[in-house]
C-alpha positions in Angstrom: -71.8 -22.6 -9.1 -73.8 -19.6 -9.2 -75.4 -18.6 -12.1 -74.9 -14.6 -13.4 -77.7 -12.4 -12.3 -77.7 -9.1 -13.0 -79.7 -7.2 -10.2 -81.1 -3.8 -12.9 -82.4 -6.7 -15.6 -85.8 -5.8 -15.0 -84.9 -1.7 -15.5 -83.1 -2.3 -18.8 -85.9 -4.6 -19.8 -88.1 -1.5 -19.4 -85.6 0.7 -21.5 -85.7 -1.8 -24.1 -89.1 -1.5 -24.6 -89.3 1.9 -24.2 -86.7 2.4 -27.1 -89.0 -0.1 -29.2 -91.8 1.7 -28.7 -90.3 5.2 -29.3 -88.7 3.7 -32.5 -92.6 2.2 -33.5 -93.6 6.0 -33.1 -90.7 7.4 -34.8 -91.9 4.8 -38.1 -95.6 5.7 -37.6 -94.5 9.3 -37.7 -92.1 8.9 -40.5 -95.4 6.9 -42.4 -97.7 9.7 -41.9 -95.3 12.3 -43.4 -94.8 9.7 -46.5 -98.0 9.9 -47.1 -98.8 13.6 -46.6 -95.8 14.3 -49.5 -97.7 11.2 -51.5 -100.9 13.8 -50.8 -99.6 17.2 -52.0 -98.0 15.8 -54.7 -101.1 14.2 -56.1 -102.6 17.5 -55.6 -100.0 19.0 -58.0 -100.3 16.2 -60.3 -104.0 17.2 -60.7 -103.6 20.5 -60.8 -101.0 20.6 -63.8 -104.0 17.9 -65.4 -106.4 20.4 -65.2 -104.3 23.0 -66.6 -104.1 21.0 -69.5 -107.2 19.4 -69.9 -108.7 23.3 -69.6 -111.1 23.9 -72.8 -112.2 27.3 -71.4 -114.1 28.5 -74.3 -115.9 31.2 -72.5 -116.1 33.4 -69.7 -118.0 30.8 -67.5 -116.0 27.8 -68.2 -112.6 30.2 -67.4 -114.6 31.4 -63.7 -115.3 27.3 -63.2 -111.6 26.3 -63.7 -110.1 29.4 -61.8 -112.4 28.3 -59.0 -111.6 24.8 -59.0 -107.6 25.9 -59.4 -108.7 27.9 -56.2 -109.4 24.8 -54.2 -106.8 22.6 -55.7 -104.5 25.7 -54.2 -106.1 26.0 -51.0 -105.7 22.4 -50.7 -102.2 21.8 -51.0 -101.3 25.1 -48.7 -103.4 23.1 -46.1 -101.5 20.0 -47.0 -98.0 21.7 -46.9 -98.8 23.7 -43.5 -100.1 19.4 -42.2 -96.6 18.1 -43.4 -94.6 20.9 -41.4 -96.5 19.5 -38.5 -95.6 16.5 -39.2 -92.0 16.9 -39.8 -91.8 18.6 -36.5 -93.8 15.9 -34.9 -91.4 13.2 -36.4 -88.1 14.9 -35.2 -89.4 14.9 -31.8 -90.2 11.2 -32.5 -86.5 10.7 -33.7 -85.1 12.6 -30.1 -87.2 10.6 -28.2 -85.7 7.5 -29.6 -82.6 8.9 -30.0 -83.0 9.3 -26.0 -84.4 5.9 -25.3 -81.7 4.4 -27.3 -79.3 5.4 -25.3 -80.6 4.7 -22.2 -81.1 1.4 -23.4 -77.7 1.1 -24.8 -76.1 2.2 -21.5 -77.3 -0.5 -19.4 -76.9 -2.8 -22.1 -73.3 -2.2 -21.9 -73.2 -2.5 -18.0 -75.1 -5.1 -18.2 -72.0 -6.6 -20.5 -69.5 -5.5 -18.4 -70.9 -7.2 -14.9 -71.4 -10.3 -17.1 -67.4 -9.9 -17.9 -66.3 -9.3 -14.4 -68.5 -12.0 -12.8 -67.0 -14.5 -16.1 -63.5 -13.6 -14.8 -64.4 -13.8 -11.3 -65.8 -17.3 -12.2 -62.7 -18.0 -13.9 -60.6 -17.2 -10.8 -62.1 -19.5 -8.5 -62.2 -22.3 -10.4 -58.6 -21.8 -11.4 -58.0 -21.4 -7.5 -59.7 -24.3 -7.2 -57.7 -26.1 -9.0 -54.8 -24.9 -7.3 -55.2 -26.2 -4.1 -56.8 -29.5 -5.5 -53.2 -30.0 -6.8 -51.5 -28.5 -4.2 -53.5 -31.0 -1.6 -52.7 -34.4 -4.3 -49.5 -33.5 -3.8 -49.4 -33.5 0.1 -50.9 -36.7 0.0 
């Protein structure tokens, strides 16, 4: 009896691993903007600390702690303008696995539907095989 084959195996074993590797991105991506957000807000976290820990006595300490408040500012706008990018980046990580997915999925699915007809096929013949075995012990 011959055994199932299913002649684009090698094609959706190349969409499978195409969807793994777009879903490996789509977590890298997803990682990256986890730890941007952990980023800016530890930046606010130390800015709201210095704003509190502030003992500006005099005109020089207040110049020191606006500059520093300065940098602290211009560091999360840089931050916040790096986690747009990176939300971008990771919802064209989610369509590309969205994509791959589905490509996958489809010939998953035909896959499972040859593997159906060729079970029913194999069904058939052995059920006609057993037919005429029966109907040639009876002729005898």
């Amino acid at each position: 009896m011959a055994k199932f084959k299913f002649r684009l195996e090698t094609l959706r074993m190349v969409r499978a691993q195409e969807a793994e590797d777009a879903k490996v991105a789509l977590l890298q991506a997803q990682r990256e903007r986890i730890e941007m957000e952990g980023q800016i807000s530890e930046l606010t976290a130390r800015r709201r600390e210095s704003m509190k820990e502030s003992k500006a006595k005099n005109f020089g300490d207040r110049v020191t702690l606006q500059h520093w408040m300065d940098a602290l500012d211009l560091q999360q706008h840089q931050a916040e303008a790096a986690l747009c990018i990176l939300l971008n980046e990771e919802e064209a990580c989610r369509e590309i696995w969205h994509k791959r997915q589905q490509a996958s999925d489809a010939l998953e699915k035909l896959r499972e539907r040859h593997k159906q007809e060729f079970d029913l096929e194999v069904i058939r013949r052995e059920q006609a095989d057993l037919d005429e075995w029966a109907v040639m012990r009876r002729k005898a």
